[in-house]
C-alpha positions in Angstrom: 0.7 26.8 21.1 -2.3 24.2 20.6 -0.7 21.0 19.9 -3.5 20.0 17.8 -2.2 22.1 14.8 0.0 20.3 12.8 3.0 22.2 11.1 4.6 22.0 7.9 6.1 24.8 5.9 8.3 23.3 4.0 11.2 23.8 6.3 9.9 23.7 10.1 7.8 20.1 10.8 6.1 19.5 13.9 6.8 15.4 14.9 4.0 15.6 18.1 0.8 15.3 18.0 -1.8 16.0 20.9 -6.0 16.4 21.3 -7.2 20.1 19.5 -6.9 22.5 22.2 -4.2 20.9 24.5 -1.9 23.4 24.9 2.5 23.0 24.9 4.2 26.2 26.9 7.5 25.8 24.8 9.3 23.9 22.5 12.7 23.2 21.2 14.2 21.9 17.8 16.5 20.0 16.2 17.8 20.1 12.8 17.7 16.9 9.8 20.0 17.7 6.5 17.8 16.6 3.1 18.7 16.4 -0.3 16.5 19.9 -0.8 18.7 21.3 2.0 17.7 21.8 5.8 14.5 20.8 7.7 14.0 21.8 11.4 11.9 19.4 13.7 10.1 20.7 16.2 8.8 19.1 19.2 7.1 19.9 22.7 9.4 20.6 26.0 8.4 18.0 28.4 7.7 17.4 32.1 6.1 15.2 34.4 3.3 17.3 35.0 2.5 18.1 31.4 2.6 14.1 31.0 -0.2 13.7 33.3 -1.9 16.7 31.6 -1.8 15.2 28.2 -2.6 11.3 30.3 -6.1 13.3 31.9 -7.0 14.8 28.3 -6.6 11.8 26.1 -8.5 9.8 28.6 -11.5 11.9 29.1 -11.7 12.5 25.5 -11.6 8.2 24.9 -14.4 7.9 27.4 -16.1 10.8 25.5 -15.5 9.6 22.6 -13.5 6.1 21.5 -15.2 3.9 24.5 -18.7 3.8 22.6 -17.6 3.7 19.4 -18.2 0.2 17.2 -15.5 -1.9 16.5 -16.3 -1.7 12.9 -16.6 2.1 12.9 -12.8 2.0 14.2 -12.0 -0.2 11.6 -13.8 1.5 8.9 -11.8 5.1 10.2 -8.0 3.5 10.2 -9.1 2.0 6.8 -10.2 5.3 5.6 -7.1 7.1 7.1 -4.6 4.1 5.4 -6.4 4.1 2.0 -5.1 8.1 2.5 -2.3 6.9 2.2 -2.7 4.9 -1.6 -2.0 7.9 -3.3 1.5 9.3 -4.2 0.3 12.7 -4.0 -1.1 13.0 -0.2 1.4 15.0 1.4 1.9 13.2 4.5 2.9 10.2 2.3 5.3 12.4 0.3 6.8 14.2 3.5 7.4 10.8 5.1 9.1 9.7 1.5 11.3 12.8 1.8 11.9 13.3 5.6 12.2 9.5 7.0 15.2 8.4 4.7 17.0 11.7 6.0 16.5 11.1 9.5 17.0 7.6 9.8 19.6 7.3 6.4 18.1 4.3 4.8 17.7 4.5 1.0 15.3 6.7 -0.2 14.1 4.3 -2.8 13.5 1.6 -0.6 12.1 3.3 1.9 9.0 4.5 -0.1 8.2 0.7 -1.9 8.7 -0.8 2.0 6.2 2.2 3.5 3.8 1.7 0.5 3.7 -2.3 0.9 3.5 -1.9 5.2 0.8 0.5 4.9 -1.5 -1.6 2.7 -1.4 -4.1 5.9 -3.9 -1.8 7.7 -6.8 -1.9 4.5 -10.4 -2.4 5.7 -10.5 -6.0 4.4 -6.9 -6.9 6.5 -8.0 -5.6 9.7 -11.5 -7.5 9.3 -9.1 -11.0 9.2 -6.8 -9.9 11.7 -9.9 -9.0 14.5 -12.1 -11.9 13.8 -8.8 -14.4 13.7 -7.7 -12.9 17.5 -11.4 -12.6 18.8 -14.1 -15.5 19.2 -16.1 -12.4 18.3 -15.3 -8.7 17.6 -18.7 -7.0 18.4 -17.6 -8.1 22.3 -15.4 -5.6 22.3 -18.9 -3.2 22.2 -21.5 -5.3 24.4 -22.1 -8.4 26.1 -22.4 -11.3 23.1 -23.6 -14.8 24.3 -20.3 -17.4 25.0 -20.1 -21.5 24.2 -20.7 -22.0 28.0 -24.2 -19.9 28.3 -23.0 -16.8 29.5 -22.3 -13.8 27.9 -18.7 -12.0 27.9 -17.7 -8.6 27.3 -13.7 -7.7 26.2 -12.6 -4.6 28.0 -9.6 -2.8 26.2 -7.0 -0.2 28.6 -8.2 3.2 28.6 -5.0 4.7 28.3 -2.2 2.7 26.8 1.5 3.5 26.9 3.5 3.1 23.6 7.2 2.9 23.6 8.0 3.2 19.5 11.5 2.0 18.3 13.1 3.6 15.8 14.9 0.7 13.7 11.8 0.0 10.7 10.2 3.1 10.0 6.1 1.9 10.3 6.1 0.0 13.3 4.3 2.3 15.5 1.5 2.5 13.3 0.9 -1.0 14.0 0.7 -0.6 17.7 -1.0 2.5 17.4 -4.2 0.4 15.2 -4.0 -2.5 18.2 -4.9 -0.2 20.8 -7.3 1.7 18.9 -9.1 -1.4 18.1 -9.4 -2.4 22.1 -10.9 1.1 22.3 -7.7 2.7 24.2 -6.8 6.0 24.6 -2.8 6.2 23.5 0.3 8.0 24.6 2.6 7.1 22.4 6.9 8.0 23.0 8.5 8.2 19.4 12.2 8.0 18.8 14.3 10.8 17.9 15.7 8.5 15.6 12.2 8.2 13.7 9.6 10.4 15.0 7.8 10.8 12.4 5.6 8.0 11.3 3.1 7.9 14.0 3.0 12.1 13.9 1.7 11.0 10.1 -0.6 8.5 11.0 -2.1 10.3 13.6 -2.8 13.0 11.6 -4.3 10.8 8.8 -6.7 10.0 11.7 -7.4 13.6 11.8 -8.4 14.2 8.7 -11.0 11.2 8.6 -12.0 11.9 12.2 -10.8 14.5 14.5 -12.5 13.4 17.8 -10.9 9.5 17.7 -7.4 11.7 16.8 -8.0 13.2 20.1 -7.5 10.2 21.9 -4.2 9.8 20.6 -1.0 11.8 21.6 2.7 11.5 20.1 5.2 13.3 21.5 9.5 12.4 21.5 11.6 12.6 24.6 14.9 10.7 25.3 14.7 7.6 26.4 15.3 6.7 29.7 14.0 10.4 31.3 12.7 8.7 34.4 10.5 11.0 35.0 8.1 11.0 31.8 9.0 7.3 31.7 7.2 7.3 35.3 4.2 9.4 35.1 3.3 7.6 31.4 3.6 4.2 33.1 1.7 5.1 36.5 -1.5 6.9 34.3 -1.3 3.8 31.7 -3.3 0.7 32.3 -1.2 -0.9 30.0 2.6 -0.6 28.4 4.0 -1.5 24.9 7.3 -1.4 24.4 9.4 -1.7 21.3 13.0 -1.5 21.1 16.4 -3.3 22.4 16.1 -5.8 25.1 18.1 -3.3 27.5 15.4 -1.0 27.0 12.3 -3.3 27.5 14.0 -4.7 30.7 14.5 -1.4 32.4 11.0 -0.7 32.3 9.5 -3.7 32.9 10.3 -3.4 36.9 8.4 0.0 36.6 5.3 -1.8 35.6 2.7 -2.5 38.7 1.7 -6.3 38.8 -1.3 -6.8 36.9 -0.5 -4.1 34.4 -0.7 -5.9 30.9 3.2 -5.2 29.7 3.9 -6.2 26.4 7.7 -5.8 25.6 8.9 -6.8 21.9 12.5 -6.6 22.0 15.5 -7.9 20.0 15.0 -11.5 18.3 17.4 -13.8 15.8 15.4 -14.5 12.6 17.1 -17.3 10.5 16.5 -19.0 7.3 16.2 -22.7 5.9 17.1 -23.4 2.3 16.2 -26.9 0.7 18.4 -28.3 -1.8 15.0 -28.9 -4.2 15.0 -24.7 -4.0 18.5 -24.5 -5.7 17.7 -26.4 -8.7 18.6 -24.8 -12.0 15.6 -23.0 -12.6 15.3 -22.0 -9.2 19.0 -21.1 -7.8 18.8 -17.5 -8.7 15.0 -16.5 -7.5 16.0 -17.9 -4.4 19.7 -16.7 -3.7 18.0 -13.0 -4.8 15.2 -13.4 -2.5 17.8 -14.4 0.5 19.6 -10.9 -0.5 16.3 -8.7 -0.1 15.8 -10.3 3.3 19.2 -8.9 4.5 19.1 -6.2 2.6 15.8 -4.9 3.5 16.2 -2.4 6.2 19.9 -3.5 7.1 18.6 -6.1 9.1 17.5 -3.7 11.2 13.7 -5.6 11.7 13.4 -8.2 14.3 12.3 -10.2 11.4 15.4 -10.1 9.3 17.4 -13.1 8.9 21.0 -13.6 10.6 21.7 -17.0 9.6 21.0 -19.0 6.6 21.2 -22.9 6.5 21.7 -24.4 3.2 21.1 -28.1 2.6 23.9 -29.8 0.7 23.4 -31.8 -2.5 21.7 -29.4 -3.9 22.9 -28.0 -7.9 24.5 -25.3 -6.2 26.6 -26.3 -3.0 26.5 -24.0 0.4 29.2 -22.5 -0.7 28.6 -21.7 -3.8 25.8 -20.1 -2.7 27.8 -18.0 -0.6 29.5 -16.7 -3.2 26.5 -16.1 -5.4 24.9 -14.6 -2.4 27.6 -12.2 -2.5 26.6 -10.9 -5.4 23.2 -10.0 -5.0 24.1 -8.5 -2.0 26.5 -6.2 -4.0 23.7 -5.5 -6.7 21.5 -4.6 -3.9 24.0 -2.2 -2.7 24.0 -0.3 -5.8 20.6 -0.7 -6.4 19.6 0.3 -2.4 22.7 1.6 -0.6 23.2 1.1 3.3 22.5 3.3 5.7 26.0 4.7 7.3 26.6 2.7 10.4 28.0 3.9 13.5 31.2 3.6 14.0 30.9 0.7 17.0 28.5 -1.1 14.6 31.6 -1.0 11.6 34.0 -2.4 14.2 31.2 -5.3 15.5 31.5 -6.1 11.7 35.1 -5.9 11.2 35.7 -8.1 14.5 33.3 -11.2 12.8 35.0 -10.6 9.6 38.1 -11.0 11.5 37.0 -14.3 13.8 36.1 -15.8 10.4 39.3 -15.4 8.9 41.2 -16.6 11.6 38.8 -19.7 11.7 40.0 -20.6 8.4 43.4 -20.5 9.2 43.1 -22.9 12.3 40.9 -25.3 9.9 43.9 -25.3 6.8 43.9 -21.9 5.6 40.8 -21.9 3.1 39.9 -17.9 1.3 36.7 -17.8 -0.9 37.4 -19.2 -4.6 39.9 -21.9 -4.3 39.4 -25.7 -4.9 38.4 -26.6 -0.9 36.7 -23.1 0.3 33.4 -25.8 0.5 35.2 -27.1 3.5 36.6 -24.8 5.5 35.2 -21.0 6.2 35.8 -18.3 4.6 34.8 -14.3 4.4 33.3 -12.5 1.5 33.7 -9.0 2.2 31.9 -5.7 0.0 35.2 -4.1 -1.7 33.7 -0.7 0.0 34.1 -1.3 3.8 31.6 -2.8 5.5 28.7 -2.5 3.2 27.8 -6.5 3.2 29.5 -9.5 4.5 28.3 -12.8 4.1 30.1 -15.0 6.3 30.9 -19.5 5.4 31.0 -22.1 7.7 31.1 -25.8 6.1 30.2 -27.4 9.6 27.2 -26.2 11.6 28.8 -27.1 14.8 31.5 -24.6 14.3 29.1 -21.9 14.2 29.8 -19.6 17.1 26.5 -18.1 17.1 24.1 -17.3 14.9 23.1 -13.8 16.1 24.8 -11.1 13.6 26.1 -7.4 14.2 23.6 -6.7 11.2 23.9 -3.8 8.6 23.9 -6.5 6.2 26.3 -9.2 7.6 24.5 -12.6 7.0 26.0 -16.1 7.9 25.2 -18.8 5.7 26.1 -22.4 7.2 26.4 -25.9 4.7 24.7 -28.8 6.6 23.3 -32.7 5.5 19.5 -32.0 6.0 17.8 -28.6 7.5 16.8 -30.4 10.7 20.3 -30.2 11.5 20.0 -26.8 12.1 17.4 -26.9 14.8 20.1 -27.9 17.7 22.1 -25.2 16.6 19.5 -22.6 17.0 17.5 -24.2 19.8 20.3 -22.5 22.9 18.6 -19.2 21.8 15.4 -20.1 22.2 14.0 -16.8 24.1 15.5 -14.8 21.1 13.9 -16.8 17.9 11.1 -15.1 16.0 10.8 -15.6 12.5 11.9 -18.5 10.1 12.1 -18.1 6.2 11.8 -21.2 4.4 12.8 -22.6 1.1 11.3 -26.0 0.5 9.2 -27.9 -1.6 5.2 -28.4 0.0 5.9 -32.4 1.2 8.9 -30.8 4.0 6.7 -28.0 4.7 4.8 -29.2 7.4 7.1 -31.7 9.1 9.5 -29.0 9.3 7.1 -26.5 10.5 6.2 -28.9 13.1 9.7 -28.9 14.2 10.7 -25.7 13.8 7.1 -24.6 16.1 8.9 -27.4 18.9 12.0 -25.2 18.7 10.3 -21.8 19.8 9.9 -20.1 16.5 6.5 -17.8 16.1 6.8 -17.1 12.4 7.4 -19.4 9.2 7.0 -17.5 5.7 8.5 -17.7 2.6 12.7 -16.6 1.6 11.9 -12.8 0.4 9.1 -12.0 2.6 11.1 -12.1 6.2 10.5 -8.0 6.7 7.3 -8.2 5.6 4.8 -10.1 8.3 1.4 -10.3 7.1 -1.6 -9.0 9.3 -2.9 -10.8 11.9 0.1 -12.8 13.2 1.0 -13.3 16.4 3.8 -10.8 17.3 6.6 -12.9 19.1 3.6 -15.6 19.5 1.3 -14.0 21.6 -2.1 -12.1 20.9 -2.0 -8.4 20.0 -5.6 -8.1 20.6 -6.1 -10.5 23.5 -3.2 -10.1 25.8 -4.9 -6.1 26.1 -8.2 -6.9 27.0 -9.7 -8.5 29.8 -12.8 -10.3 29.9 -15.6 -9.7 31.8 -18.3 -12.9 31.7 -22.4 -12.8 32.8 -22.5 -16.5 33.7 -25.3 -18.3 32.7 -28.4 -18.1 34.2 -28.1 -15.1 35.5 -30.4 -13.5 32.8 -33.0 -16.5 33.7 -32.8 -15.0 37.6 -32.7 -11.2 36.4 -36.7 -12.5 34.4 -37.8 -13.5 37.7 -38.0 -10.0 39.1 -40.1 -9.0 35.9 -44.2 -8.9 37.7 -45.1 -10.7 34.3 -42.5 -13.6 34.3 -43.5 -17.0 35.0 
């Protein structure tokens, strides 16, 4: 069978894609339960040599093809393929509404506004900003463009790029899957069983706007850590992407030849900074709400996601009040957006912090949530339904074994003087920090921002917008464009010599 047809009869779905014309020998299937009863996925059966196969195709057809092509004429076709993606009706957007909440069990609901707002980052006028803010300038990605020192340069992209998708946030791979389009690279991308659908989607959105880039692009899902496909992607790739836990990006970043651009974007601890000027009385509740989206958003699930919120004292609510309040929204967006069902070894990580909480408090005097003193001591909110949210209290920043949560909607919140007192207690995980929401008024912004960049942060954005990175920033502070190209420079003067050979030069 051609894996350039895509299936989808309602009850059998094809999550691969490969060029027209590149031919799987068998297949096998797995089965997803939906509300409208059962779906069957079905996928390719894999070895090293058809890896290679589907490495040779997908390279010759980016030479053929994607390697002349115009920067803006990519941009203009993801655009095109997106903007697809604007209306409720287009089937891939309604399959991935139906399909992706019943294989990876997040709430329908908030699947579909989270896909709707993450796909909008990919519009014709977003990835315009995000290539001229990484590039000095994007048309050197298609010739030689004079430099500041007299020269000329040219940016050479991979022509065949490995992509390792994770399966935690649904949309991800759509996002590496536009970077190495835009460096002109052929892709061979691994999906998750866990979420193999998205880029399948995408890709085929390419299709329909223009089948010959789609060509350059295969999806296909195998289980991670088969060595053998692992090995022939890696040795055919000129460069490897990698998404998922840091266990995973470590084992294969030994497989990676020196040289090899490896780009690995593994697990981080987001955490959150709440001025007392936010918790005014006009203020308290937008901002306590928008603390409860960025946990609830995905179950923490996003690198981005905060596991620790620092709340400045002296505020009209204390910290621990707005704990408690905290609480609440978290329980209103349970009903509102229910939890995805946790493994069982995630249910007892959440029951073991709930646990070293509690017997915190009893070592400190014996404190529970409610009573007179539960501002100085810590304390445990738990959901009354198991472990669908837990905010955890500590009055003293120092007691704070670690900021890092077991997720699924467990979020810390720590009381402390003034927000820089948080930075020492953050700054032992340095290597892990990504992304910092912030609740302050515009003269801390800065200052703060400036200390929070010292502390090894890549990200500051507002409370309620932690899931949702805008395009163009740097993923875990590097360059998503840069880091996969080289540059190749004509010095100057060179052109001056290469006149002197013309009869009529003088």
């Amino acid at each position: 069978m051609s894996g350039g047809n895509f299936v989808d009869d309602g009850n059998i779905v094809d999550v691969f894609h490969a060029p027209a014309g590149f031919t799987f020998s068998a297949f096998d299937t797995r089965e997803i339960a939906t509300p409208d009863g059962v779906v069957t996925l079905r996928y390719p059966r894999l070895d090293a040599d058809v890896i290679h196969e589907l490495c040779d195709c997908i390279r010759k057809n980016r030479n053929d093809y994607l390697a002349a092509m115009p920067v803006n004429d990519i941009i203009d076709v993801v655009a095109q393929a997106v903007e697809l993606w604007t209306d409720p009706d287009y089937p891939p957007r309604r399959m991935a509404e139906r399909l992706v909440p019943a294989i990876t069990g997040y709430d329908a609901d908030m699947t579909r506004i989270e896909l709707k707002r993450y796909m909008r980052m990919f519009r014709r006028r977003e990835l315009l900003r995000f290539v001229d803010d990484e590039l000095p300038c994007p048309q050197m990605l298609d010739e030689y463009r004079p430099n500041r020192s007299g020269g000329y340069t040219r940016l050479y992209g991979p022509d065949l790029s490995f992509h390792v998708f994770s399966s935690n946030v649904p949309g991800i791979p759509v996002w590496s899957m536009t970077m190495g389009l835009l460096v002109k690279s052929g892709i061979i991308g691994k999906s998750s069983f866990d979420e193999p659908l998205m880029p399948v989607l995408f890709a085929q959105s390419i299709r329909k706007i223009d089948p010959r880039l789609a060509d350059a692009i295969a999806v296909v899902p195998w289980k991670g850590g088969t060595e053998p496909l692992e090995d022939a992607a890696i040795a055919e790739a000129n460069a490897v992407i990698v998404y998922g836990s840091s266990h995973t990006t470590e084992l294969l970043r030994p497989k990676v030849a020196e040289g090899k651009p490896f780009l690995s974007y593994g697990a981080r601890i987001g955490f959150t900074l709440v001025g007392r000027e936010s918790l005014r009385v006009d203020r308290y509740e937008s901002t306590v709400h928008r603390m409860a989206v960025d946990v609830a958003t995905y179950d923490q699930q996003s690198c981005l996601a905060a596991q620790t919120v620092f709340v400045e004292r002296d505020g009209m609510l204390a910290p621990h009040e707005v704990a408690e309040l905290l609480a609440h929204e978290l329980e209103s967006q349970q009903r509102k957006y229910p939890r995805s069902t946790p493994t069982q070894e995630e249910s007892l990580a959440i029951q073991r912090v709930r646990s070293s909480v509690e017997m915190a408090a009893l070592f400190a005097g014996g404190a529970t949530a409610g009573v007179e003193d539960a501002g100085a001591t810590p304390f445990v909110i738990a959901s009354p339904h198991g472990t669908d949210w837990t905010v955890l209290y500590y009055a003293d920043a120092a007691a704070l074994p670690t900021p890092a949560s077991p997720l699924n909607r467990t979020i810390t919140v720590v009381a402390v003087d003034d927000l820089t007192n948080a930075l020492p207690v953050m700054a032992p995980y340095r290597q892990w920090l990504q992304s910092c929401g912030v609740a302050v008024d515009s003269t801390r912004l800065f200052p703060l921002a400036q200390r929070v960049g010292e502390l090894g942060i890549d990200r500051i954005c507002p409370v309620g917008e932690m899931n949702r990175a805008k395009s163009g920033w740097h993923h875990d502070g590097g360059f998503n464009l840069l880091d996969l190209v080289r540059a190749v420079d004509v010095e100057r003067g060179t052109d001056r010599f290469a006149d002197s050979f013309d009869d009529d030069f003088e």
